[in-house]
C-alpha positions, 0 to 999 in steps of 0.5 A, spaced: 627 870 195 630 867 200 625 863 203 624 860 196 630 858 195 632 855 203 625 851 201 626 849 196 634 848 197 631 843 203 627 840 199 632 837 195 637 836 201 632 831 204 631 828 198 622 830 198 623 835 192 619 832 186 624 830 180 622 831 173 626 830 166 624 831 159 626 828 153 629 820 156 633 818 151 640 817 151 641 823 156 635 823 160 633 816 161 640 814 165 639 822 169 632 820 171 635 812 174 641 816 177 636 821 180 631 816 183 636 811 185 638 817 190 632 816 193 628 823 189 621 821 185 622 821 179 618 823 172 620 823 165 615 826 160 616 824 152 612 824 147 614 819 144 608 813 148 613 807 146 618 810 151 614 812 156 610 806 156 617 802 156 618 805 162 612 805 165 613 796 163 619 797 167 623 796 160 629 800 159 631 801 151 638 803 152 644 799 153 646 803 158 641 803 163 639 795 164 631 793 165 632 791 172 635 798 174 628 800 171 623 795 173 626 795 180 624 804 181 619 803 177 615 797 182 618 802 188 613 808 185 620 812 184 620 812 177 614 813 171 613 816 165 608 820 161 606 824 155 604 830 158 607 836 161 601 837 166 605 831 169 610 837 171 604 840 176 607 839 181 615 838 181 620 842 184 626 841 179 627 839 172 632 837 167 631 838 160 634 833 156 632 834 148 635 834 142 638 839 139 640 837 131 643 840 125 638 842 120 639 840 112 642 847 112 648 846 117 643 851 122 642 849 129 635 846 130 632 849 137 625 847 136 625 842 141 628 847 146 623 851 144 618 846 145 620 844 151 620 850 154 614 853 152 611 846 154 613 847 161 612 854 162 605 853 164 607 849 169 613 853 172 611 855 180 614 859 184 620 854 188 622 851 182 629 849 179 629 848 171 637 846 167 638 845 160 642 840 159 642 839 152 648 842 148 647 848 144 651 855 144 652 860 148 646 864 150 641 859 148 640 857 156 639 865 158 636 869 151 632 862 150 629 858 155 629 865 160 624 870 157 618 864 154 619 861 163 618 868 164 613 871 159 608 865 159 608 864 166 610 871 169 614 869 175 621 872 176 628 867 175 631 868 182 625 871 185 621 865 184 624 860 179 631 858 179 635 857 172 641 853 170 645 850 164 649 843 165 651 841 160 651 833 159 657 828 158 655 822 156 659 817 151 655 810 150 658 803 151 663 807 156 663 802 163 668 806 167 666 813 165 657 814 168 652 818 169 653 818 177 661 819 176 662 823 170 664 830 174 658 835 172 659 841 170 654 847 172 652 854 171 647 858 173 642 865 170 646 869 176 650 866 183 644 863 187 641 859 181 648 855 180 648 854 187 641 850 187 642 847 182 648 845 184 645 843 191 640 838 186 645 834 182 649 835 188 644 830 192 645 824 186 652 825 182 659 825 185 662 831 183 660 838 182 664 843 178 661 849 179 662 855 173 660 863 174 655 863 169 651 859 164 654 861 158 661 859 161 657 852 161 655 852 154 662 853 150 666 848 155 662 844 152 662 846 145 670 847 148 670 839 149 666 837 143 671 842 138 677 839 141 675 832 139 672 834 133 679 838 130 684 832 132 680 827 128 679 832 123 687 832 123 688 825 123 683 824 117 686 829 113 694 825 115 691 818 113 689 823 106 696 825 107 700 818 108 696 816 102 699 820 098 706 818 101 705 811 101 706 810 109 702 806 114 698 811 118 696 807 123 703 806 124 705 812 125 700 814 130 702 808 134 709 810 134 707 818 136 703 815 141 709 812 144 711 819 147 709 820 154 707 828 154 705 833 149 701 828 145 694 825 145 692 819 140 686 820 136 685 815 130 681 816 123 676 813 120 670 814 115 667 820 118 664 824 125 659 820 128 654 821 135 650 825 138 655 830 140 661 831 136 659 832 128 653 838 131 656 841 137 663 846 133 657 848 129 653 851 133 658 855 136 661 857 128 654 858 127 653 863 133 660 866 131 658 867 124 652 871 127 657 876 130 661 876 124 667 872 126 669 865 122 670 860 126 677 857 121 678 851 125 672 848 126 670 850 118 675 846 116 675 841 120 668 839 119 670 840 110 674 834 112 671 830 116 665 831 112 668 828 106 670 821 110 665 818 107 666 819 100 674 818 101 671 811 104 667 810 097 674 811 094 677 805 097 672 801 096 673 803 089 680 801 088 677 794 091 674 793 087 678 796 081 683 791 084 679 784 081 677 788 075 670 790 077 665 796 077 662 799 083 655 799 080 653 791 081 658 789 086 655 787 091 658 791 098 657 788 104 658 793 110 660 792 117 657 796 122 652 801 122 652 803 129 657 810 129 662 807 134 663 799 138 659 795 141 652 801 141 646 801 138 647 808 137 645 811 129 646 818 130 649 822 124 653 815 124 658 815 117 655 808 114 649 812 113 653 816 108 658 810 106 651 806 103 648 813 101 653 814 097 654 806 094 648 805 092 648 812 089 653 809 084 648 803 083 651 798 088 647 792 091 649 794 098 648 789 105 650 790 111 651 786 119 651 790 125 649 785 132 645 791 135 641 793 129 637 789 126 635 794 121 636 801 117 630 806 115 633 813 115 632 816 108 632 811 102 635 806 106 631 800 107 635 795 110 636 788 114 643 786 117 644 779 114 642 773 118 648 769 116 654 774 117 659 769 114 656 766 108 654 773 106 662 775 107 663 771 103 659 773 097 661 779 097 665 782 093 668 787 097 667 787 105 668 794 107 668 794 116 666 801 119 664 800 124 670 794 129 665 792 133 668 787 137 664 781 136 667 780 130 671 774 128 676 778 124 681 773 122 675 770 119 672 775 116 679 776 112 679 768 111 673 768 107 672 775 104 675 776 097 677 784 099 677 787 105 676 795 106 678 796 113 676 803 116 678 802 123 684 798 122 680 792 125 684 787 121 690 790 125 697 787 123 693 782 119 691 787 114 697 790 112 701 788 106 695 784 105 693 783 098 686 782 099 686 789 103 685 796 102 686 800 108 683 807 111 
């Protein structure tokens, strides 16, 4: 056990240990860069061929990670890409980078850990460190992905293969806060496998914070994610609230803000949007369900922030409602369908369900989002706009929801007949306005 370990630990030291990360998407495709910028070689393995053959290109598909940050490891030999796991042969770590969505029930979807890990464990070798990065709860990473790594390929965790959870923290669009700076959170199957993986990301990341297990690594990220998920849930239930009251909540929270301790701004909107937030307190209620607890807190706030959408679909209605016309033939101009500024991120995005919900009331629905051009999820079939400002100024109502910064707001007021602002993008402008309806 310990000249594997002093092996491999070496191997990693001196950077001559081979890299592999599986599923190079949002969290994956930054991962490797980082890694092979600190100078391991790298291979991503995907089943999608159009990243892997971006990546071999040296094109990267993400905002976060300019093409020429690819193109220069790509043409140094220290990163390529493929489909086949039989890629993995030869590497001595691997990071695995998969979704893990909520089914149509609300139930956890681990078939893409249970993929990845069945597909690796042929090529699991004496000497290797594997971490799952993906976000799950806690268990997953030892009653998962440990027996099919042990059962297929009949070595031992921490006789032959070390095996870690680290769970990932990326926020994309974010400038300050990076793959390589974010402190990164590690926990082992047993001591000495944390102390390897640790070693590994040890080698590319700036700060290593070391947990006693896996598990403690599983729910502090579900900790994080359930904490930003419940003060949102709170926010959207006090706009319902001001609502009822006649007060500005935008008002109100800016002046809680003001206080210089005991308080943390959060803001409401249309509903949870990304990879993280809307899916990983459900896995954790989910898990705790199993074990005949329910989770309160998270089960309301997710009542609420699921209803978001609906109450969004309510304010576009009293806009409409205002110039005397139904929401069935009233052309609705979205903008933003991205789930936060100046990304191109869709997932679990709420314009997805503020559309739905239109067009399930018989409205003629466009949207204008500068970075994406185009929607297909579901029934939707659309393109953004060409011309922004003349379609604003057609629609009979303009419901902003996503502020991306781009947009010229005072002129999107001036032209628009009626504005529902979702993020409070109009700012002061928008306030006592007659032309607007605001969250």
């Amino acid at each position: 056990m310990q000249n594997t370990k002093d092996d491999l630990l070496k191997k990693l030291n001196d950077h001559t240990a081979r890299v592999g990360v599986v599923g190079i998407g949002y969290v994956g495709l930054p991962l490797a860069v980082v890694f092979a910028e600190a100078g391991f070689d790298v291979i991503g393995v995907d089943p999608e061929k159009e990243k892997v053959n971006a990546i071999n290109r040296g094109e990267s598909y993400i905002l976060d990670v300019d093409s020429a940050r690819v193109k220069a490891l790509v043409d140094a030999g220290k990163l390529k890409a493929s489909t086949d796991y039989a890629a993995l042969e030869n590497v001595d770590a691997v990071s695995i980078c998969v979704p893990t969505p909520l089914r149509k029930t609300g139930d956890p979807d681990l078939s893409y850990i249970a993929s990845a890990s069945k597909s690796l464990a042929p090529h699991l070798h004496p000497g290797m460190v594997i971490v799952l990065e993906s976000s799950t709860y806690p268990g997953t990473t030892r009653e998962m992905v440990l027996p099919e790594l042990e059962a297929v390929s009949g070595l031992k965790v921490c006789e032959d293969f070390f095996l870690a959870f680290s769970p990932e923290r990326v926020d994309p669009g974010r400038e300050d806060w990076t793959t390589i700076n974010t402190p990164k959170v590690i926990g082992g199957i047993t001591a000495d496998c944390g102390e390897v993986a640790a070693a590994w990301y040890g080698e590319a990341l700036e700060t290593i914070v070391p947990v006693s297990t896996c598990e403690v690594a599983e729910m502090a990220k579900l900790l994080e994610n359930t904490f930003r998920m419940i003060n949102i849930g709170l926010v959207n239930e006090l706009a319902i609230m001001c609502d009822r009251l006649k007060v500005d909540v935008w008002e109100v929270i800016d002046a809680a803000a003001t206080k210089p301790f005991g308080f943390m701004k959060f803001t409401p909107g249309p509903g949870l949007g990304g990879h993280c937030i809307p899916i990983d307190p459900l896995y954790l209620s989910w898990k705790l369900r199993s074990l005949n607890y329910n989770a309160r807190f998270i089960e309301l706030a997710s009542e609420i922030n699921t209803n978001m959408p609906r109450y969004t679909l309510s304010k576009i209605q009293d806009a409409l409602n205002i110039q005397q016309k139904a929401v069935n033939g009233s052309r609705v101009l979205i903008l933003g369908a991205a789930y936060k500024p100046d990304i191109d991120d869709l997932r679990e995005s709420p314009a997805l369900d503020v559309i739905h919900l239109l067009q399930e009331k018989g409205a003629d629905v466009a949207y204008h989002d500068p970075y994406i051009p185009h929607l297909d999820h579901d029934n939707i079939r659309l393109d953004s706009v060409n011309d922004l400002m003349a379609e604003v100024a057609a629609a009979d109502c303009v419901a902003i929801i996503t502020n991306h910064s781009a947009y010229d707001y005072p002129a999107i007021l001036a032209a628009a007949q009626m504005v529902v602002d979702t993020r409070n993008a109009l700012g002061k402008a928008g306030k006592d306005n007659p032309k607007v309806v605001r969250l």
